[in-house]
N, C-alpha and C positions, 0 to 999 in steps of 0.2 A: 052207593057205588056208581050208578048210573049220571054222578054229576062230573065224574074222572075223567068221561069218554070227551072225544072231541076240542079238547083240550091246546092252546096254543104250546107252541115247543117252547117258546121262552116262558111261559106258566108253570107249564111242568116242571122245568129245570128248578124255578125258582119254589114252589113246591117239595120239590125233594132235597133243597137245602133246608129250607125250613122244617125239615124231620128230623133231623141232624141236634139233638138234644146233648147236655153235657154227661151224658149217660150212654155208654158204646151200647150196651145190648139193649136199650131201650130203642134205640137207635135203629140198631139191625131189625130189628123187628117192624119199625116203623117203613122203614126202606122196603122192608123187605113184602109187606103187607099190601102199598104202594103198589109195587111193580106187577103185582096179580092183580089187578083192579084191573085190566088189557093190555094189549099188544105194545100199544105205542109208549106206555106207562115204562114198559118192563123194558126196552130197549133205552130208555131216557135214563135210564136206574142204572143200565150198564155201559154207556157211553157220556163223553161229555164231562162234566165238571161232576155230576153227580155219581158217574162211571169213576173217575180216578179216585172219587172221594171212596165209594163204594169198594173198591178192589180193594184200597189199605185196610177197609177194616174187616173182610176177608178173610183176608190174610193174617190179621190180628186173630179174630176168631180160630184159625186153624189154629194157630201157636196156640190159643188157651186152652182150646182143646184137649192139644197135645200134654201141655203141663200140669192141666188139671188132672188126667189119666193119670199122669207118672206120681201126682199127688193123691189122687182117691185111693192109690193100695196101700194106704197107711192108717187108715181108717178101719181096717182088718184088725181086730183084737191083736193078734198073733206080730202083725210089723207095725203097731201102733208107736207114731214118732208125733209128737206133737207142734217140732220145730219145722216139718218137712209140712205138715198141715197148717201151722201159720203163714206159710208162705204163700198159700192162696187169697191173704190177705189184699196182696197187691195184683190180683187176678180178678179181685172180685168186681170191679168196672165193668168186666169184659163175660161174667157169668150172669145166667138165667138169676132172677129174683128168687127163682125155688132151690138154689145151688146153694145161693149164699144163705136161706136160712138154713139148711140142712148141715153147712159150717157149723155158723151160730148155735144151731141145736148142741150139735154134737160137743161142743166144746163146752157147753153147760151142764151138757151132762154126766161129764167128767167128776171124779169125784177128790175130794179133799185127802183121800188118802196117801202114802207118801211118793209113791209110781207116778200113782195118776193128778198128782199137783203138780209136777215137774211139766207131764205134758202139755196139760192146762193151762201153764204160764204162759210157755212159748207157744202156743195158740192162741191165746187170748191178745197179747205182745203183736204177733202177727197181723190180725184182725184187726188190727188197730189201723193199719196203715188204708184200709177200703170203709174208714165208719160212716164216710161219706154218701157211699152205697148201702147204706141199710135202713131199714126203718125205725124210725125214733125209739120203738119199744126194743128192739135188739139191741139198741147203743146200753139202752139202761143195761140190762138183763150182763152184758160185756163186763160195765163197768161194776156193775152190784157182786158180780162174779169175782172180777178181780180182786176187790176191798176185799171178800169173802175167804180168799186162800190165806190158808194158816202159816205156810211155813214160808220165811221172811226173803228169802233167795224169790224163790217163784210169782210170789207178791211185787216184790220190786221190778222182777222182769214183764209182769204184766201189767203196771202199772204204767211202766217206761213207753211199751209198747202204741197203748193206749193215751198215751198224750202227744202222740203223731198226730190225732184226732182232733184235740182240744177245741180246735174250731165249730166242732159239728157235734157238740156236745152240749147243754145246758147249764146255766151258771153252775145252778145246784151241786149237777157230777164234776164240773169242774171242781168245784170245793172240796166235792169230798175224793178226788183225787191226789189233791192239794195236803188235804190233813191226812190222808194213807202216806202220801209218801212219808210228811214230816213227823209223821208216828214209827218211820222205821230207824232203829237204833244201830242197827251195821252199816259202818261207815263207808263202805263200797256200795252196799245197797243202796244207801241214801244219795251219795254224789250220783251214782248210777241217772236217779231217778229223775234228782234236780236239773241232772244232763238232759231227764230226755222232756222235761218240763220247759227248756228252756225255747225249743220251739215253739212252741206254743204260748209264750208270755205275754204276748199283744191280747191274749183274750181272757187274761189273766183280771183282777183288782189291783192297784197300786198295791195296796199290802200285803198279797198274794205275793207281787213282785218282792217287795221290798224282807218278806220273808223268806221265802227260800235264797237273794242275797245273802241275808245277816243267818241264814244256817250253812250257807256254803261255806262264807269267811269264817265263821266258830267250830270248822272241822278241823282235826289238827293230820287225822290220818282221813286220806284220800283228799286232802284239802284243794290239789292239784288236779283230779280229776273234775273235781265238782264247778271249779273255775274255767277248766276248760270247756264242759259241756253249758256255762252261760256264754261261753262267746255264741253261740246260734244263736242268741237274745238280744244280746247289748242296743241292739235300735229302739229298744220298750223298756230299755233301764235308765231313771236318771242319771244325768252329767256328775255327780260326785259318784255316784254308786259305779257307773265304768272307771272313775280314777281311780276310787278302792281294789278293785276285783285287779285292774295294770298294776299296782302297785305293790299289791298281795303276792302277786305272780312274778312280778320280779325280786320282790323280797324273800322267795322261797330259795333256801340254802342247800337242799339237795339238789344237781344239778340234771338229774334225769324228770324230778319231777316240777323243777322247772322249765325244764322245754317242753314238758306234757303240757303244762298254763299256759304257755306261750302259743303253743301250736291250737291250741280251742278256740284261744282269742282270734286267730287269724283270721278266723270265721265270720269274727265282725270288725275286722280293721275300717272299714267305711264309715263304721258310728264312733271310730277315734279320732283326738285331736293329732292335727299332725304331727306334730311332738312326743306324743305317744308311740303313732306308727314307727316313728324314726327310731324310741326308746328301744322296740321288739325288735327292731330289724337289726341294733347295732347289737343287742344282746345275742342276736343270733350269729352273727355274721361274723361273732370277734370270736365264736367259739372254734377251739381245734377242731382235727379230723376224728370227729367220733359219734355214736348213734347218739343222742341227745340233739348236735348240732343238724344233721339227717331228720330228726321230731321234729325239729324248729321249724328246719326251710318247707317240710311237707308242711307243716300246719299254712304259715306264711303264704303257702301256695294259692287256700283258697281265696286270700285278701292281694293277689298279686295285682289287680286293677288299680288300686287305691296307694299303691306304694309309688315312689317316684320313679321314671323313667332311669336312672343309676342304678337305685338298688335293686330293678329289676335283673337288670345286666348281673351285676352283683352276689344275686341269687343264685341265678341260674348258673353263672359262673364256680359257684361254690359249691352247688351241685355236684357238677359235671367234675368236680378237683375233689370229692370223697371217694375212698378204695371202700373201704367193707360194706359201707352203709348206703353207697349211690344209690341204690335201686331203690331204699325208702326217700330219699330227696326226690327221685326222679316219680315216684310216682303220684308224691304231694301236689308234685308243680303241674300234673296233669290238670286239675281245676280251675286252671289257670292257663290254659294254651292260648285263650281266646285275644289274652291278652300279650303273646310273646313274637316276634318276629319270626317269617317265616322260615328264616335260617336256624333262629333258636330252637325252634319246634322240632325241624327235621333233626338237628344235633340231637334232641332229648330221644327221638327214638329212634335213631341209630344206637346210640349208648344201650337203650334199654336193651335194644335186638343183639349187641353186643355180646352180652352179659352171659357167661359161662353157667354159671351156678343158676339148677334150675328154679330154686325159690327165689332169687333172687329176680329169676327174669319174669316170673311170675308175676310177683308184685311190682316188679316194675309196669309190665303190659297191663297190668288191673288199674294203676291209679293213671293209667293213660287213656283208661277208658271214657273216663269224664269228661276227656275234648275230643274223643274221635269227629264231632260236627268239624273243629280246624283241621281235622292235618287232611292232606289229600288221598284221593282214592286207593291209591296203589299203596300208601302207607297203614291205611284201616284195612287192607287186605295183607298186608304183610303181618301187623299183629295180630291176626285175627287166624291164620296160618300158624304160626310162633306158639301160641297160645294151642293151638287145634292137635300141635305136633308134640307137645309137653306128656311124657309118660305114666308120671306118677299122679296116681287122681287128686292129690290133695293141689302139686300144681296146678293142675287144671284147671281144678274147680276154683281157684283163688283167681285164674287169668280170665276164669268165664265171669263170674261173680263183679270184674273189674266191667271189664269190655260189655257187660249187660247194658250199664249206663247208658251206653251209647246206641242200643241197638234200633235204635230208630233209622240211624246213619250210616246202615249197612245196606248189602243187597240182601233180596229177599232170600238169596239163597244161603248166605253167609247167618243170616238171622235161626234159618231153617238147621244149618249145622249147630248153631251151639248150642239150640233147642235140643237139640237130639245127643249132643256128648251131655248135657247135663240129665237130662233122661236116663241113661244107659247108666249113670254114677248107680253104686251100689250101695255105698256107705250112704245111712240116712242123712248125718250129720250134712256132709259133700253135697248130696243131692237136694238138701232144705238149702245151704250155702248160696248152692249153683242157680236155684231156680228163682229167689230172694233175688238176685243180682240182674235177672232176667227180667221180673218182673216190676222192676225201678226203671230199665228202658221199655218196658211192655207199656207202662203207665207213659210215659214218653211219647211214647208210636200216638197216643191218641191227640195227646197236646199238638203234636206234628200236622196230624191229622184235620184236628180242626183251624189251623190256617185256612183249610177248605172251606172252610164256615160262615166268613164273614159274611153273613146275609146282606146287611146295609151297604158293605161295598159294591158285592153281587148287582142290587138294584141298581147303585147309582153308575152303577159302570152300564147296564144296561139299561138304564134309563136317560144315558148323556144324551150328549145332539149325537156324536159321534155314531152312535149304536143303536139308538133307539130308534125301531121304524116308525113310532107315532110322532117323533121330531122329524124324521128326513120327511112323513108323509107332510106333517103342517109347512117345512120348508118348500115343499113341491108344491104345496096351493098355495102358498104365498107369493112365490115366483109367477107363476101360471098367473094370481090374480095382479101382481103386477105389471105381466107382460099384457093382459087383457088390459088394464089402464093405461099401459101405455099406446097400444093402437087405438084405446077410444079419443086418448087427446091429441093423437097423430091427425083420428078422423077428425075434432073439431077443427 
């Protein structure tokens, strides 16, 4: 301790950046350990660059807090929900290391009977989203757990779950994740799973890849779904295997389930040829005024960067010109603000704030949640209001679920309200919904966060000539010695 004291202010500071690990509450602790070492320590920790850093995750902290509570009284035999306890999943960043085993525990020792597999799914599904945060031997004990459940619903939703993960996994459970899924014989379960595999296919084997391809295209029922959930992949599929999958997709003759392919793919419009893009976008855009054409343009939203400057316009036009279905078009196009003028943007939520029907306006403000960083202040507080003022909890909890996305890009006091209407939710289902959605901007807040981070800039900024005192001091003896050579050669 005795080597903290005395300490230069720009040491410190840079110190206390360098506590700042990719783990919040290891973090917090590190800061926080810091700032009791003395006086000078502990004011450096709350002011200054390590102060601003320090406040957001505070503040983080408080909110986990809060949602951890509204989630540990489900672990009571008596209101045990297993979905509402997955949801800590993506909380687990920001929990103590003895929190998140006592998850861990608890969801392992859930038993296979047919109650308590149901819970177990959607826990273990959950958990998946934080594997990053655990330790190696908890990933296993997850995934062993998961292959483990019997009954093929709950297996596939904790399968799915867990291949959020796939990164922080080892080959091994990758494979045997791989062969659970491809051993499941319901056809929704399986497209399900393949859906949520496809995340994850960069740390996949090529024939890993090239499998679960050639079992999506040999589905005949849910074949639409299973295509749509590789579009989150297609950057890790080879160049015929995405023709296949576009091709599949536009050869599907029911036309609701193909604007479901349509709309998956949109996901990876960037790893398409442009001929391609062009093929999805006129497939959508020639459609009538009907929910299918509303699938489409939402899907299309996520790839709206990669589309041509027209069929932006185009889109959004076509949006904004559906009666039943606007508010799924509108809320598609939310992932996509970043890239819309700022005229179009305000149009889309005006429209959305428009909108009578309160499911309607519901999902509109939810899928506009994804760009509250574009629209301006007075607009993220207008939804965020809209959303606050919605009566029925199922609205609610779909506008909170939406607008979570975004909660990095709120005030803290706005963050604090939807922390608290999704608290107060009653219904389990609503309150695991609400707080899932919170906790996808919660994960957010910390990426936000560490902007604060960049240590190497930190140095070189304060190590420039500009800033650095041991440069302006060598500039001042430099001076100094050439003003003293020049009155010596004055003298000679």
């Amino acid at each position: 301790m005795a080597s903290f004291f005395n300490l230069p202010s720009e040491l410190i500071s840079e110190i206390g950046m360098g506590l700042i690990t990719n783990d919040p509450n290891e973090t917090a602790r590190n800061i926080s350990s810091f700032s009791q070492t003395n006086h000078k320590n502990n004011q450096a920790v709350h002011f200054g660059t390590v102060g601003r850093f320090f406040t957001g995750l505070r503040e983080a902290s408080v909110l986990t807090a809060q949602l951890d509570d509204a989630i540990s009284i489900h672990m009571q035999p008596a209101q045990l929900d297993g979905q509402v306890l997955g949801a800590a999943g993506l909380l687990l960043n920001y929990l103590h290391p003895t929190r998140r085993t006592e998850l861990v525990e608890y969801a392992h020792a859930l038993t296979d009977s047919y109650d308590d597999s149901y819970h177990k799914g959607w826990m273990i599904a959950g958990l998946g989203a934080g594997l990053e945060y655990l330790e190696p031997q908890q990933r296993v004990a997850l995934v062993n757990d998961a292959r483990a459940i019997t009954f093929p619903d709950d297996k596939a939703r904790a399968i799915t779950g867990l291949a959020a993960g796939l990164e922080h996994l080892e080959p091994q459970q990758r494979t045997d994740l791989v062969n659970a899924a491809r051993s499941l014989t319901q056809p929704y379960n399986k497209a399900s799973v393949i859906g949520g595999l496809a995340a994850g296919l960069e740390y996949l084997t090529p024939q890993q890849r090239t499998d679960l391809v050639n079992a999506a295209r040999a589905l005949i029922i849910e074949k639409a779904r299973a295509i749509a959930g590789l579009g989150a992949g297609l950057e890790h599929l080879e160049p015929q295997q995405r023709i296949d999958l576009v091709n599949d997709a536009r050869a599907l003759t029911d036309l609701y389930e193909k604007t479901k392919a349509i709309a998956g793919l949109g996901a990876g419009l960037k790893h398409l040829e442009p001929q391609q893009r062009t093929d999805l976008f006129n497939d959508t855009h020639t459609l009538p005024d009907s929910y299918p054409k509303a699938v489409a343009i939402a899907g299309l939203g996520q790839g709206l960067e990669h589309l041509e400057p027209q069929q932006r316009i185009d889109l959004v036009n076509d949006a904004r010109a559906l009666t039943s279905e606007k508010a799924r078009a509108i809320a598609g196009l939310g992932a996509g603000l970043a890239h819309l003028t700022s005229q179009q943007r305000t149009d889309l939520v005006n429209d959305a704030r428009a909108l009578t029907d309160p499911y309607n306006k519901a999902m509109a403000i939810a899928g506009l949640g994804a760009g509250l960083e574009h629209l301006e202040p007075q607009q993220r507080t207008d939804l965020v209001n809209d959303a606050r003022a919605l009566t029925d909890p199922y609205h609610k909890t779909m506008a909170i679920e939406g607008l979570g996305a975004g909660l990095a890009h709120l005030t803290s006091q706005q963050r604090t309200d939807l922390v608290n209407d999704a608290c107060a939710l009653t219904d389990p289902e609503y309150k695991a919904t609400a707080i899932a959605g919170l906790g996808v901007g919660h994960k957010n807040m910390w990426v936000e966060l560490l902007k604060f981070r960049p240590i190497e800039q930190y140095r070189a900024a304060r190590l420039s000539p500009a800033n650095d005192s041991s440069a302006r001091d060598d500039s001042i003896a430099h001076g100094q010695r050439e003003r003293s050579r020049s009155r010596s050669l004055g003298r000679d």
